[in-house]
C-alpha positions in Angstrom: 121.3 115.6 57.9 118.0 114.5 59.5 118.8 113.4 63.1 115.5 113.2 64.4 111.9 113.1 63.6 108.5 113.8 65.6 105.9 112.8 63.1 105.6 108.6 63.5 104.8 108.5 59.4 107.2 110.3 58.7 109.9 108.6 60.5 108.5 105.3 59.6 109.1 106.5 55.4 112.2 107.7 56.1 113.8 104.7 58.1 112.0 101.9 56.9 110.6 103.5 53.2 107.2 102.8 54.6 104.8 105.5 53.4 101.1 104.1 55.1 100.9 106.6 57.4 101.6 109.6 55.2 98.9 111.2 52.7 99.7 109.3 49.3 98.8 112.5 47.2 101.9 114.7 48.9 104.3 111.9 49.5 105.7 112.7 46.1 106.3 116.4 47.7 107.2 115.2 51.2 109.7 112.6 49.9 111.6 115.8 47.3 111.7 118.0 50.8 113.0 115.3 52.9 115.7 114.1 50.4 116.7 118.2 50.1 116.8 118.4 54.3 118.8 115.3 54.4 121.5 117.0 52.2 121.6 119.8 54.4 124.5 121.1 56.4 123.9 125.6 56.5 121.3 127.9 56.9 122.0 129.0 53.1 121.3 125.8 51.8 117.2 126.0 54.0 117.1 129.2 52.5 117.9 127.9 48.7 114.7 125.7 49.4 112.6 128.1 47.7 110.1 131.1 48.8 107.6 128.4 50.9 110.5 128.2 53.2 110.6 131.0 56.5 111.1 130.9 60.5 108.1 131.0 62.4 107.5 133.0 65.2 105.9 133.0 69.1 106.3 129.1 71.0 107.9 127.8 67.6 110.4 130.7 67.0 113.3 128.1 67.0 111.1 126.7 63.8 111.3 126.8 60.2 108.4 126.0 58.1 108.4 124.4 54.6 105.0 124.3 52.6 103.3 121.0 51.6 99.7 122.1 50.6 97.7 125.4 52.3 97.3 123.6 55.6 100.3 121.2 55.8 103.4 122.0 56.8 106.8 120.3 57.6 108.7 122.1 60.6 111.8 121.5 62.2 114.6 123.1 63.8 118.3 123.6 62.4 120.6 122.5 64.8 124.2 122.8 62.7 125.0 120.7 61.0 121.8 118.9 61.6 117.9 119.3 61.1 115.9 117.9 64.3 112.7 117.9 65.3 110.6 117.1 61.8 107.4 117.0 62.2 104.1 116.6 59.8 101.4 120.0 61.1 98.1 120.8 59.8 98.2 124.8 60.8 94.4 124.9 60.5 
């Protein structure tokens, strides 16, 4: 279950359904990963995400990634049961 999120659009779609601050040609993507996170409750299930799913390393170790397009990427940490943290990144 999402418990908290960074990224102001991002919160703003998922409490209120309000997708203005978010890039309208992922939100199709970002809305899919957020449902799957939300459903979340092991480190199995993160992993059964798919191969655009890892841990990152160095000040974000605690991290996962998940691939939205080459430069955009949704982290967050896994606090069992519970993803926190969410946030919206371009890498580059």
């Amino acid at each position: 279950m999402i418990t908290s999120i960074t990224h102001k659009g991002l919160r703003k779609f998922y409490e209120e359904g309000d997708a203005a601050l978010l890039d309208q040609r992922y939100l199709i993507k970002i809305e899919m990963l957020m449902t799957a996170l939300d459903a979340i409750t092991e480190e199995k299930d993160i992993k059964a995400l798919g191969k655009n799913i890892h841990k990152l390393k160095g000040d974000y170790e605690t991290y996962w990634s998940l691939n939205i397009t080459g430069n955009l990427r949704m982290i967050f940490k896994f606090e069992k049961p519970n993803i926190v943290n969410l946030n919206l990144v371009d890498y580059h």
